[in-house]
DRENDOGU-457507 format. One line per 2 residues: for each residue x, y, z of C-alpha. Coordinates in Angstrom, 3 decimals, decimal comma, always signed. Last residue first. Layout:
X:Y:Z  ... .
//
This chain:
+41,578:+11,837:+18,547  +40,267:+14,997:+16,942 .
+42,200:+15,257:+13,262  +42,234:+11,212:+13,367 .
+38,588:+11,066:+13,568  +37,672:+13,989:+11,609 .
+39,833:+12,669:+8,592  +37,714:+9,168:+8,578 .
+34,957:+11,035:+8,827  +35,541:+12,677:+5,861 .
+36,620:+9,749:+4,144  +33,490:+8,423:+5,133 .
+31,439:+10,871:+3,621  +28,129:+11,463:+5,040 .
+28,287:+15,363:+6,016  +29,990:+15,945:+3,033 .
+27,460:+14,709:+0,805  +26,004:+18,293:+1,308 .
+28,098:+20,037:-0,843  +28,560:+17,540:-3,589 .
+31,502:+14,306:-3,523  +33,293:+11,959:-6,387 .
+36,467:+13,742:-4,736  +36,835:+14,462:-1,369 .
+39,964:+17,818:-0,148  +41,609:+17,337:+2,766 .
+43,460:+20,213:+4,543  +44,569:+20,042:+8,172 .
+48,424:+18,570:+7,360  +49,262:+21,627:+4,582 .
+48,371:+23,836:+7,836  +45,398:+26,128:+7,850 .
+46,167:+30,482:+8,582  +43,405:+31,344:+5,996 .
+44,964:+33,146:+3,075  +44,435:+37,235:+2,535 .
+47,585:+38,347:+3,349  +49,205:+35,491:+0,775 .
+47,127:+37,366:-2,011  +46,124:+34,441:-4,673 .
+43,992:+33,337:-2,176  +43,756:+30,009:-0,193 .
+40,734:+28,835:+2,282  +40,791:+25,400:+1,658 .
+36,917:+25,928:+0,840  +37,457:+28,685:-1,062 .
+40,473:+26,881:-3,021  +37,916:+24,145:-3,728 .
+35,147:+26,219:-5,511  +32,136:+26,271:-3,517 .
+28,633:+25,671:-4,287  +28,724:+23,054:-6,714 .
+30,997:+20,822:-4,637  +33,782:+22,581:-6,527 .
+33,064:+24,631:-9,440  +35,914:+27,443:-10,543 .
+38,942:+25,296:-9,377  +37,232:+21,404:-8,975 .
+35,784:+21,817:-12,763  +39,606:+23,404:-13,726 .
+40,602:+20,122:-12,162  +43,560:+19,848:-9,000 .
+41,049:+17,549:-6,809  +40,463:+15,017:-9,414 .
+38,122:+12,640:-9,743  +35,289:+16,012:-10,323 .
+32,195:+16,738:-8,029  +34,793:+18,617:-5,409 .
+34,878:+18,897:-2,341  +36,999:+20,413:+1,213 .
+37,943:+19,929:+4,085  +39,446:+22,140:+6,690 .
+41,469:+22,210:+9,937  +41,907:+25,692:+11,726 .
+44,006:+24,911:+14,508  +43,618:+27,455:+17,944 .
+46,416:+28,458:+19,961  +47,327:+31,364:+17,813 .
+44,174:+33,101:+19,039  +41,533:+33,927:+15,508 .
+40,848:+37,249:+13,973  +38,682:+37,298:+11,164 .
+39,557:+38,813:+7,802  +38,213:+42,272:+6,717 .
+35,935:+42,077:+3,664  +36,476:+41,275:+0,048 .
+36,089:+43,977:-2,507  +32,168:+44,772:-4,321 .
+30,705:+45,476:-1,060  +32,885:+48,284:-0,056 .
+33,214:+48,941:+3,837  +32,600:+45,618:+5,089 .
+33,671:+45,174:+8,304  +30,893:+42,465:+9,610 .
+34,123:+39,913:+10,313  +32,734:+36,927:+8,602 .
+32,227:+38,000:+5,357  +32,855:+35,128:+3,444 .
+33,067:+36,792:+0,040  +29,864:+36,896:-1,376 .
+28,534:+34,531:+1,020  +27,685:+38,058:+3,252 .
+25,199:+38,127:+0,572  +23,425:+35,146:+1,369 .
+23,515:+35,853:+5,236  +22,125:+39,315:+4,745 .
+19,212:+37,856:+2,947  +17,520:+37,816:-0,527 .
+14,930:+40,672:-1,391  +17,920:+42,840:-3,093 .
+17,325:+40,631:-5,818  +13,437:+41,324:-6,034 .
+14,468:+45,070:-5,772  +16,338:+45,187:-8,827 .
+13,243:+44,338:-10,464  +12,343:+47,850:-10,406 .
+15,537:+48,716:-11,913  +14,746:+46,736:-15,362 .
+13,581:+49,691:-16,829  +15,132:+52,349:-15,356 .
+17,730:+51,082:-16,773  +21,479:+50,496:-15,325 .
+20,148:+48,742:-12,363  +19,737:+45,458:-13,310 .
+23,702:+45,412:-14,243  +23,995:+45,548:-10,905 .
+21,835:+43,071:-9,442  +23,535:+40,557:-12,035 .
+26,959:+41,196:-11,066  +25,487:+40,786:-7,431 .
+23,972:+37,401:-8,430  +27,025:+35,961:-10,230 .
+28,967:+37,183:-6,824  +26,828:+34,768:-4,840 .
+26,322:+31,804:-7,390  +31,145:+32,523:-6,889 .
+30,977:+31,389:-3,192  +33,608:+33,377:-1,005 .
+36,803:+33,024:-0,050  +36,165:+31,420:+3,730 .
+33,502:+29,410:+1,923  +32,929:+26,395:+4,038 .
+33,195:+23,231:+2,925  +33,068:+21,368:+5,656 .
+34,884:+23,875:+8,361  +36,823:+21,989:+11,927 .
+37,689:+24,643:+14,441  +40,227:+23,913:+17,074 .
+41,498:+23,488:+21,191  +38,886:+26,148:+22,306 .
+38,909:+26,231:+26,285  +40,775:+29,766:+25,843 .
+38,327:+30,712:+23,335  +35,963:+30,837:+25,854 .
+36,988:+33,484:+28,307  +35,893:+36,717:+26,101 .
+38,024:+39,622:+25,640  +35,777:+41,264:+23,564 .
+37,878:+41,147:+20,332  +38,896:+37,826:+20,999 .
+35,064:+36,864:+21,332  +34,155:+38,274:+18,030 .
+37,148:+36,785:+16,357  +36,003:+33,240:+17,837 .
+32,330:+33,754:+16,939  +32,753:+35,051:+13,284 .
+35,139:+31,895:+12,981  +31,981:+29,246:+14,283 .
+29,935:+31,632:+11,946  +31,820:+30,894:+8,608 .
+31,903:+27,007:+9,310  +28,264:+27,043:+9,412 .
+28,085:+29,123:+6,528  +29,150:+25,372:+5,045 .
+29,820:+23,339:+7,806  +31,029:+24,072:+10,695 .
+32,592:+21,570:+13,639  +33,351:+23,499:+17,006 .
+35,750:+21,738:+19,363  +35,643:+23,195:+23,166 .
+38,223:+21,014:+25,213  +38,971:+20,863:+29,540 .
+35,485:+22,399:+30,490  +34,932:+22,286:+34,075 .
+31,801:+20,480:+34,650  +28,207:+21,468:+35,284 .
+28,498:+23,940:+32,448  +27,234:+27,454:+33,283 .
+30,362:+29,379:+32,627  +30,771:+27,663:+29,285 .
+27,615:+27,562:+27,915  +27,654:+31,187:+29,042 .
+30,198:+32,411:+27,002  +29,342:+30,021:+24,422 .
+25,955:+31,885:+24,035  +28,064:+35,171:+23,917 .
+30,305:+34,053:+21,264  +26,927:+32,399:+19,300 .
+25,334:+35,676:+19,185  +28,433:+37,588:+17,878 .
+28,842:+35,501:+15,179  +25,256:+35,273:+14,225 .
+25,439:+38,966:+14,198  +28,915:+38,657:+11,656 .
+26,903:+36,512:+9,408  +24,402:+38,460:+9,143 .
+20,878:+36,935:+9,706  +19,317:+34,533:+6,841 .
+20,785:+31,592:+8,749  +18,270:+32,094:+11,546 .
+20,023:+29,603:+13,736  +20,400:+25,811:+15,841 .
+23,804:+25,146:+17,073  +24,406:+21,221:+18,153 .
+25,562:+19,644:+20,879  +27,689:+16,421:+20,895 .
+29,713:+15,643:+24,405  +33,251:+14,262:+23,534 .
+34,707:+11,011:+24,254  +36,608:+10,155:+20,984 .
+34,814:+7,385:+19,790  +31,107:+8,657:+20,856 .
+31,858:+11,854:+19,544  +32,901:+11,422:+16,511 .
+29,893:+9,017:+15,561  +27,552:+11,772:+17,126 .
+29,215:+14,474:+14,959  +28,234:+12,597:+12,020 .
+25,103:+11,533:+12,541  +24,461:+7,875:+12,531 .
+22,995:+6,268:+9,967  +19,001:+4,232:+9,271 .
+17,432:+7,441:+8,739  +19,294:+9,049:+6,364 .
+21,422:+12,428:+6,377  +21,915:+13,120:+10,148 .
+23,500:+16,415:+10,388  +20,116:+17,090:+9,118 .
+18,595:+17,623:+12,527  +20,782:+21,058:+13,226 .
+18,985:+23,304:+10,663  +19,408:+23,505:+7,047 .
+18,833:+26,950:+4,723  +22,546:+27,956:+5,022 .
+24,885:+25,658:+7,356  +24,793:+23,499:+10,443 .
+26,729:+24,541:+13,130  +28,179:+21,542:+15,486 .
+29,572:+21,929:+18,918  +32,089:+19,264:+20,502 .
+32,593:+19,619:+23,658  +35,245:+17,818:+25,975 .
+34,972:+17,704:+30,057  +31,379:+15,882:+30,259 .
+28,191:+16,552:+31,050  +25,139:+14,027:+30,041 .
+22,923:+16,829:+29,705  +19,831:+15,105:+30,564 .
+20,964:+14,530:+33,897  +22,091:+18,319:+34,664 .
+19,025:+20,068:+33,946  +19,852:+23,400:+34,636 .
+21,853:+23,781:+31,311  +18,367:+22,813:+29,268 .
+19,195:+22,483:+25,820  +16,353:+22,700:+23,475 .
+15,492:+19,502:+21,624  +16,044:+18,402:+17,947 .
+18,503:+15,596:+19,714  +20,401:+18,131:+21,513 .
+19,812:+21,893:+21,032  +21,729:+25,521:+21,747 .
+19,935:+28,520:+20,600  +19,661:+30,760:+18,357 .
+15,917:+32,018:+17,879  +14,450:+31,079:+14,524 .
+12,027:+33,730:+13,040  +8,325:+32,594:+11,819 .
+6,962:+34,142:+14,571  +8,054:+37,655:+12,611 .
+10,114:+40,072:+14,590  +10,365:+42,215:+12,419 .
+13,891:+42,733:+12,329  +14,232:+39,476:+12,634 .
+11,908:+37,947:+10,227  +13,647:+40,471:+7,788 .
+16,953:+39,009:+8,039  +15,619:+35,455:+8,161 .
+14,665:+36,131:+4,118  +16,414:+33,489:+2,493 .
+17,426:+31,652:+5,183  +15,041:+31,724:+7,340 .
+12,091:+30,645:+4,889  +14,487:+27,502:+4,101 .
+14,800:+26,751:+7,627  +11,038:+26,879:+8,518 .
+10,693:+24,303:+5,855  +13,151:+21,430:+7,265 .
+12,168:+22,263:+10,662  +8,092:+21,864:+9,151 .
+9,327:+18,559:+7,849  +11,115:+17,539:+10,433 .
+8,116:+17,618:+12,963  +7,500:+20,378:+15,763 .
+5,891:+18,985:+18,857  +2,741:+21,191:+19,154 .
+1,933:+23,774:+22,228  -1,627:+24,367:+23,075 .
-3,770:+27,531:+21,988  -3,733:+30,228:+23,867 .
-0,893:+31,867:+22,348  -2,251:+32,034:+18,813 .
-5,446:+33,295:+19,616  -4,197:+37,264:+20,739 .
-1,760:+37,502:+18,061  -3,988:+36,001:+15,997 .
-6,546:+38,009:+15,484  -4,396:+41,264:+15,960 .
-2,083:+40,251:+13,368  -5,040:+39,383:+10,900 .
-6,711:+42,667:+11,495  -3,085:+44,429:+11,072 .
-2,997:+42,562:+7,690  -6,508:+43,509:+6,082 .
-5,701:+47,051:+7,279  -2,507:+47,218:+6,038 .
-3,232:+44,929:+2,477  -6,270:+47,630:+2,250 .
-4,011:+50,749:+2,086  -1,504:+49,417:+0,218 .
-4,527:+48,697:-2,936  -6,269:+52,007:-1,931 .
-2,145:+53,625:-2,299  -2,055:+52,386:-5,848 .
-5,347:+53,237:-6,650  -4,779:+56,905:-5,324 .
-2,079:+57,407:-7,215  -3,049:+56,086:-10,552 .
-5,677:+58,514:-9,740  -3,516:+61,861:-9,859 .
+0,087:+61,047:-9,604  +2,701:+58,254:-9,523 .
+5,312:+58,130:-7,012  +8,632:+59,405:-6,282 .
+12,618:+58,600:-7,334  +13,483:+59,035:-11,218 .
+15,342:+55,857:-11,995  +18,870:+56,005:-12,984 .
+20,192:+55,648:-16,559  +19,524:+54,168:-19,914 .
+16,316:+53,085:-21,915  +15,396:+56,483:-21,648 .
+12,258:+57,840:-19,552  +9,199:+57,359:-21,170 .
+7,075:+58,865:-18,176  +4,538:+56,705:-18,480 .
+7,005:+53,909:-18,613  +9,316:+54,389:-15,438 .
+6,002:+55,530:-13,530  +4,317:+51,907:-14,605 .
+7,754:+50,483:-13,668  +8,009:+51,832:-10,442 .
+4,356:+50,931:-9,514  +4,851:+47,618:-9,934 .
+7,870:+47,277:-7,975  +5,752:+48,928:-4,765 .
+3,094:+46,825:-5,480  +5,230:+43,781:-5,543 .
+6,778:+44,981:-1,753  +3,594:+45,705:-0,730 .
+2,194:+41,989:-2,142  +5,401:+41,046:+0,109 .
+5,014:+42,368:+3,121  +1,611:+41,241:+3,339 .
+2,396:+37,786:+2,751  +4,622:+37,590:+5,321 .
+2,430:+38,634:+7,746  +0,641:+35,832:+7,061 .
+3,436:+33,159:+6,705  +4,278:+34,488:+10,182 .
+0,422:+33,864:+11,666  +0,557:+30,518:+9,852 .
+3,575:+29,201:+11,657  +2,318:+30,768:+14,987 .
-0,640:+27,628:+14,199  +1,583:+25,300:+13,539 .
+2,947:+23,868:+10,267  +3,310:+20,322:+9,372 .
+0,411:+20,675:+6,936  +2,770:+22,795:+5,173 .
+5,497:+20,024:+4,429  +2,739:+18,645:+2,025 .
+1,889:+15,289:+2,449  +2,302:+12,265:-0,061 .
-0,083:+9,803:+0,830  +1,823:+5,727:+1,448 .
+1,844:+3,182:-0,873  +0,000:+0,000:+0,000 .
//
């Protein structure tokens, strides 16, 4: 008997909806906004060449333009208010994969503006442990030990799929349960800033490790993808505030993470520009723009948030001289050394990026010959169930 597809929505709960709503009426402003552009851009027959004339429309274009905003507010503020005051009365849901799976993908390509409006649909950071929110007062289900090892998913995932199939072990939990360390996992709005994720996770470690029930002899954190990209953001955060963390930080492990940036990133900001030489195509500009901080910051691995000029690469992160920077990296081709493996990589990112080497020797990532590994035959994601990674893991952390 074959089993009813579902849709991942039907996962959803009821704060879900509310989010999605208000969602929704951001964005038929933001298309009636883009629409209106273009309708001035073409009444006015303004050359096929140049900037766009800022203001509105007149007269009763106008005024059906700002009826049509007018009514999406009202409709919307209703709908906030409605459930605003339902949504917390009804009783909490255990949340499914699916809708994690989902709610990630909505983070990360617009978590920036779930944030900063503080949309239900937002993910908090926090620390988790099997999908569950840690708890550092509740000292049995912790399962303390002296070694932790920390794991940050990357963009658009979430901490569950460290686990790729059902029937396998994680990858993190197989390392830790050979080499005596105590998994936890990061769980965050990818769509945020690098650099603010950074910060967030510097000060959650700060208390992680002040609240632990045991002195902490090892911190490991294990990144992959963006993932990778905050666990450094966190480190040069911390040494800039002084923090006490880093000094329990033996190393941080990246799968392929782009410390040089990933080149879909760059396409789309060569793109976004040469949108905006007409006032034509301008308005649709803005649909480009619509993609997260965390997506641009991929650009060039932004980690640092100093990022004066957004067409040159960024400041590079601090990191103590005590702490190894191991990293691994993919490629789709047999060989690691191919023009596909150069420019193409995993897909996402180009070897070199993920290695974190530059033609500028200023600019390289301070990794050993001995902590790089580059997998052939292997995509972005099939890192996290490669055994030659593992295998590399396990004798990099033993």
């Amino acid at each position: 008997m074959t089993r009813k597809a579902t849709s991942p929505f039907s996962h959803l709960h009821p704060a879900d909806l509310h989010g999605l709503s208000l969602l929704a009426v951001d964005g038929v402003l933001e298309t009636v906004g883009l629409v209106e552009q273009l309708h001035r851009t073409i009444a006015g027959l303004a050359p096929p060449v140049g900037r766009v004339r800022p203001g509105t429309t007149r007269g009763i274009t106008a005024l059906v333009y700002r009826s049509i905003e007018g009514v999406t507010r009202t409709v919307g503020a209703a709908s906030d208010l409605a459930l605003s005051r339902v949504v917390p009365l009804l009783p909490q849901q255990h949340s499914s994969p699916e809708r994690e799976r989902l709610l990630a993908v909505i983070n990360g390509v617009v978590g920036d503006h779930l944030s900063a409006r503080a949309n239900p649909l937002a993910i908090d950071m926090r620390l988790r442990r099997d999908g569950r929110i840690l708890d550092l007062d509740d000292s049995a289900a912790l399962r303390p030990g002296r070694r932790l090892m920390i794991s940050v998913h990357g963009l658009c995932m979430n901490d569950l799929q460290w686990q790729r199939d059902a029937g396998s072990r994680a990858l993190p939990e197989h390392l830790a349960e050979n080499l005596g360390y105590t998994p936890l996992y990061l769980h965050y709005n990818t769509g945020r800033a690098i650099a603010d994720n950074g910060r967030d996770f510097a000060m959650l470690l700060e208390d992680l490790i002040a609240r632990w029930p045991e002195p902490v002899d090892e911190l490991v954190l294990v990144g992959h993808s963006m993932g990778g990209l905050v666990s450094l953001s966190a480190c040069h955060h911390a040494t800039l505030a002084g923090q006490a963390w880093p000094d329990r930080l033996s190393r941080i492990v990246t799968l392929g993470s782009p410390h040089q940036g990933a080149p879909l990133e760059r396409i789309g900001h060569r793109v976004e520009s040469l949108l905006a030489l007409s006032p034509y195509s301008a308005p649709f500009n803005r649909l480009g723009a619509i993609r997260s901080a965390g997506i641009t910051d991929l650009r060039y691995g932004n980690v640092s948030g100093n990022w004066p000029d957004p067409d040159d690469p960024p400041e590079m992160a601090t990191l103590p001289e005590h702490v190894a920077c191991q990293v691994v990296a993919a490629t789709t081709d047999s060989r690691a050394d191919s023009l596909k493996s150069r420019y193409l990589g995993d897909g996402l990112v180009p070897v070199d990026s993920a290695l974190g080497r530059h033609a500028d020797p200023s600019r390289c990532l301070p990794v050993r010959p001995e902590h790089q590994h580059v997998v052939c035959n292997t995509r972005h994601v099939g890192l996290l169930a490669n055994r030659s990674v593992q295998q590399t893991l396990h004798d990099w952390l033993r």
